[in-house]
C-alpha positions in Angstrom: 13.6 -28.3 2.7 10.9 -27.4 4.6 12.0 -30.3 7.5 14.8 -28.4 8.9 13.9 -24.5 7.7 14.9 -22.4 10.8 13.2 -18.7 10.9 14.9 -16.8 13.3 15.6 -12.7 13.9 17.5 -11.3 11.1 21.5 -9.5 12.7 23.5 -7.0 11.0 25.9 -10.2 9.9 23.0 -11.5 7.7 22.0 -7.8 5.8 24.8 -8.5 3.1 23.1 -11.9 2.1 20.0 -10.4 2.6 20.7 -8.1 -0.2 21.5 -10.7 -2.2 18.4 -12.9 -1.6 16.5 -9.4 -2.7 18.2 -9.3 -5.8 17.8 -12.9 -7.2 14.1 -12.6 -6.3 13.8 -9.6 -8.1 15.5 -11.1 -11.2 13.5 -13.8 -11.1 10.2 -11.8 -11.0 10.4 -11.2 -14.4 7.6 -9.2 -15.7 5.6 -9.7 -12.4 8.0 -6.3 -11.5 8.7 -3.1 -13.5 12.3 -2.6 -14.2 14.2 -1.5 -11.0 15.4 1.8 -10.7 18.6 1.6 -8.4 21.6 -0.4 -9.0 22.8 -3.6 -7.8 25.1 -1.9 -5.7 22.9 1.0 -4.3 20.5 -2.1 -3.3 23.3 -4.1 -1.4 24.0 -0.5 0.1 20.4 -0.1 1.3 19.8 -2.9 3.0 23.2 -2.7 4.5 21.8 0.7 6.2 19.3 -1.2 7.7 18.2 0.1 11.4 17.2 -3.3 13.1 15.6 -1.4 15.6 13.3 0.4 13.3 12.1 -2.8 11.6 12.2 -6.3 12.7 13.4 -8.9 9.8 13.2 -12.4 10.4 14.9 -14.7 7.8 14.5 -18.4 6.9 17.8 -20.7 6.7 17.5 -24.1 5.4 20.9 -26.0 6.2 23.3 -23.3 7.0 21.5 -21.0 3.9 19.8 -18.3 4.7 16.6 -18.7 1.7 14.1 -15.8 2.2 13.2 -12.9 4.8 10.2 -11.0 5.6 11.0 -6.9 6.9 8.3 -5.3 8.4 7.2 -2.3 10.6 4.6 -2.0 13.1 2.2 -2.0 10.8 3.6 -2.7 7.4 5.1 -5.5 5.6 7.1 -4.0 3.4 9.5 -7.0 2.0 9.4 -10.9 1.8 11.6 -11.9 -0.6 12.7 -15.5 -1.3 15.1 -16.8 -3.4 14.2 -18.4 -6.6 14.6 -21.7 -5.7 13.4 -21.4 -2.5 10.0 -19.9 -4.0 6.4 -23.1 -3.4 8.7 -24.9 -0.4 6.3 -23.3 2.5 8.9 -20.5 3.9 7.1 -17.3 2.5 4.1 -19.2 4.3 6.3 -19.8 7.3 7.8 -15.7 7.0 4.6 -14.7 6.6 2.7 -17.0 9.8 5.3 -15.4 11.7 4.8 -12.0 10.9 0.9 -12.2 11.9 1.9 -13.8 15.2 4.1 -11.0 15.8 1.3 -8.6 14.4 -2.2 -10.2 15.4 -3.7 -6.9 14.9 -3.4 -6.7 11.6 -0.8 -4.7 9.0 -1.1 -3.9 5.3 1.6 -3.9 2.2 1.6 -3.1 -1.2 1.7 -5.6 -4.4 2.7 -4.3 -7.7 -0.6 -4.8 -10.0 1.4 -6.8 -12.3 2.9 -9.2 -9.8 -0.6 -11.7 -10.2 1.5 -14.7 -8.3 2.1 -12.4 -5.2 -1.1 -11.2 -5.3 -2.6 -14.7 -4.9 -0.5 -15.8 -2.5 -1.8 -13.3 0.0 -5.5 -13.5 -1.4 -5.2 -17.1 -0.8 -3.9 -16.4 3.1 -6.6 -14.0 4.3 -5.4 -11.1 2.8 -8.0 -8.5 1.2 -7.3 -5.6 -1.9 -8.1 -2.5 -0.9 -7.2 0.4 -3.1 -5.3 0.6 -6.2 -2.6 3.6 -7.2 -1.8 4.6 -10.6 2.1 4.3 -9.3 3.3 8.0 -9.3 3.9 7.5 -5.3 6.5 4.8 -5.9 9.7 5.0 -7.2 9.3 2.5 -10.0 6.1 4.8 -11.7 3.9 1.8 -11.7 0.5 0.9 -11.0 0.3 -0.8 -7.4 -2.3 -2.5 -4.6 -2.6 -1.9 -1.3 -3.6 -5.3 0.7 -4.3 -5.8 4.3 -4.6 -8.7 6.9 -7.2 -7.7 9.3 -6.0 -9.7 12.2 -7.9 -11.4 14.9 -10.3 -9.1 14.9 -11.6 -8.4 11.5 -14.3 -5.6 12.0 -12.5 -3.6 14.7 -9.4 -3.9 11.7 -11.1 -2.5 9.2 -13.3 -0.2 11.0 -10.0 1.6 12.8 -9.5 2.0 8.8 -12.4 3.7 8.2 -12.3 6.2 11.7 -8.7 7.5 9.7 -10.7 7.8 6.3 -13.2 9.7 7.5 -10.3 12.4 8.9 -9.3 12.8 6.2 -12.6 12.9 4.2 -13.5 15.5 6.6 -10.5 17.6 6.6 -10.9 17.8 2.1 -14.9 18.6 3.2 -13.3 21.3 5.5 -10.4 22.7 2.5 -13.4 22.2 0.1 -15.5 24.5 1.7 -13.6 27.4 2.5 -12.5 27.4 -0.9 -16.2 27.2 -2.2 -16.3 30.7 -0.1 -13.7 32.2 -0.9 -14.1 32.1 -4.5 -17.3 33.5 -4.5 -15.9 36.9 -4.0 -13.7 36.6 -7.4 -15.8 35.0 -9.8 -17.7 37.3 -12.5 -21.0 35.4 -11.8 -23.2 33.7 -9.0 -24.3 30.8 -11.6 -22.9 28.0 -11.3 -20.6 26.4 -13.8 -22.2 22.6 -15.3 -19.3 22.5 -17.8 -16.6 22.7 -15.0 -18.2 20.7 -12.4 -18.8 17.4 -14.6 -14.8 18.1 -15.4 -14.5 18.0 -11.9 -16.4 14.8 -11.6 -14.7 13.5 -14.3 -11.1 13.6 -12.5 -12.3 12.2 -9.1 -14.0 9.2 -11.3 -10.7 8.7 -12.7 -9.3 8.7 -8.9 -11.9 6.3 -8.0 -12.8 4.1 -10.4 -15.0 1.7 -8.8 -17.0 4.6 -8.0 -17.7 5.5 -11.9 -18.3 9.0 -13.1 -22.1 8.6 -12.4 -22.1 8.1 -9.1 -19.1 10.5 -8.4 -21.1 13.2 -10.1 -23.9 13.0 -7.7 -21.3 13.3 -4.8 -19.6 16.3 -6.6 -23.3 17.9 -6.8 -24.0 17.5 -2.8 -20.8 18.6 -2.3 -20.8 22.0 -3.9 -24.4 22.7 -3.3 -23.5 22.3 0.2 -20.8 23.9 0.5 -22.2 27.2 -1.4 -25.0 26.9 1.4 -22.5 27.3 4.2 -20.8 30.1 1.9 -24.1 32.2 2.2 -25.1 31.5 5.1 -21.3 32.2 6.9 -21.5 34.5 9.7 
């Protein structure tokens, strides 16, 4: 098959079979996915509502039959699907080799946890695991992976990550902060509370588990004895 596989851009023509090729590989998942949420029907209607502008889609056609596609953003994969029998022939390699040329930047996607043969495929092209979800972001409610290809340029990949963690890490420092103020002119006492504050480091361990409760408990401590600093010290 994979002599005369032929990737080429995905047209409005093809969504209909492409919405079968989801399905079938879906099915044939098994337990590697949680049970699917939507209907057969709402499926073939989503990807019919497909804007191939927004994404580009290339699909792979051995003789005449279109066998697997890969849909992806700018800097997202967010589909390669393959149909069953399609599945160890080299085209979700070939989808996928395509997608990095047309992204040598780098893009990430997301892997159900349970979906170990996915999961190995992209581990065994390049790709890394980054964090993990407990699922209650995605429609099916279950657990999931984020995994990234860093592209031609690993370090400058995963440091552009970093630059947009630390935003964020800065802008919770900021919320935290002011909150740590403002609650000092409401609470009955000045002392702090130990009982509370290992809670609180017990629900960001659970957050971040890699981290473990000890080490997030240190990084609670800083936080708050910082942060009451800049409360009594405020102009």
């Amino acid at each position: 098959m994979s002599a005369e596989r032929v990737l080429r851009p995905a047209a409005v023509a093809d969504l209909p079979v492409l919405a079968e090729v989801h399905l079938a590989a879906r099915r044939a998942a098994g337990a590697a996915f949680p049970p699917g949420v939507h209907s057969d029907d709402e499926v073939r209607a989503w990807v019919g509502d497909w804007d191939l502008t927004t994404y580009d889609v290339w699909l792979a056609q051995s003789a005449d039959r279109v066998v697997g596609y890969a849909r992806c953003s700018t800097t997202w994969l967010d589909d390669l699907y393959l149909r069953p029998e399609a599945q160890g022939r080299g085209n979700g390699s070939a989808l996928l080799d395509r997608v990095k040329e047309e992204r040598p930047d780098g893009f990430g996607l997301w892997v159900f946890e349970t979906n170990v043969p996915a999961r190995d495929f992209y581990r065994r092209r390049g790709f890394v695991e980054l964090e993990r979800t407990d699922g209650s972001a995605n429609e099916e409610q279950a657990p999931d992976i984020k995994l990234v290809w860093p592209g031609r340029e690993p370090l400058a990949y995963f440091r552009s990550l970093i630059d947009d963690v630390d935003l964020v890490l800065g802008d919770v420092l900021a919320r935290r902060t002011a909150l740590t103020r403002a609650v000092q002119d409401v609470k009955p006492s000045t002392h702090r509370d130990a009982v509370r504050e290992a809670e609180i480091a017990r629900r960001v361990a659970a957050i971040a588990p890699e981290l473990g409760q000890e080490r997030v408990a240190r990084i609670v401590e800083v936080i708050i004895t910082e942060s009451l600093d800049a409360a009594r010290h405020r102009p």
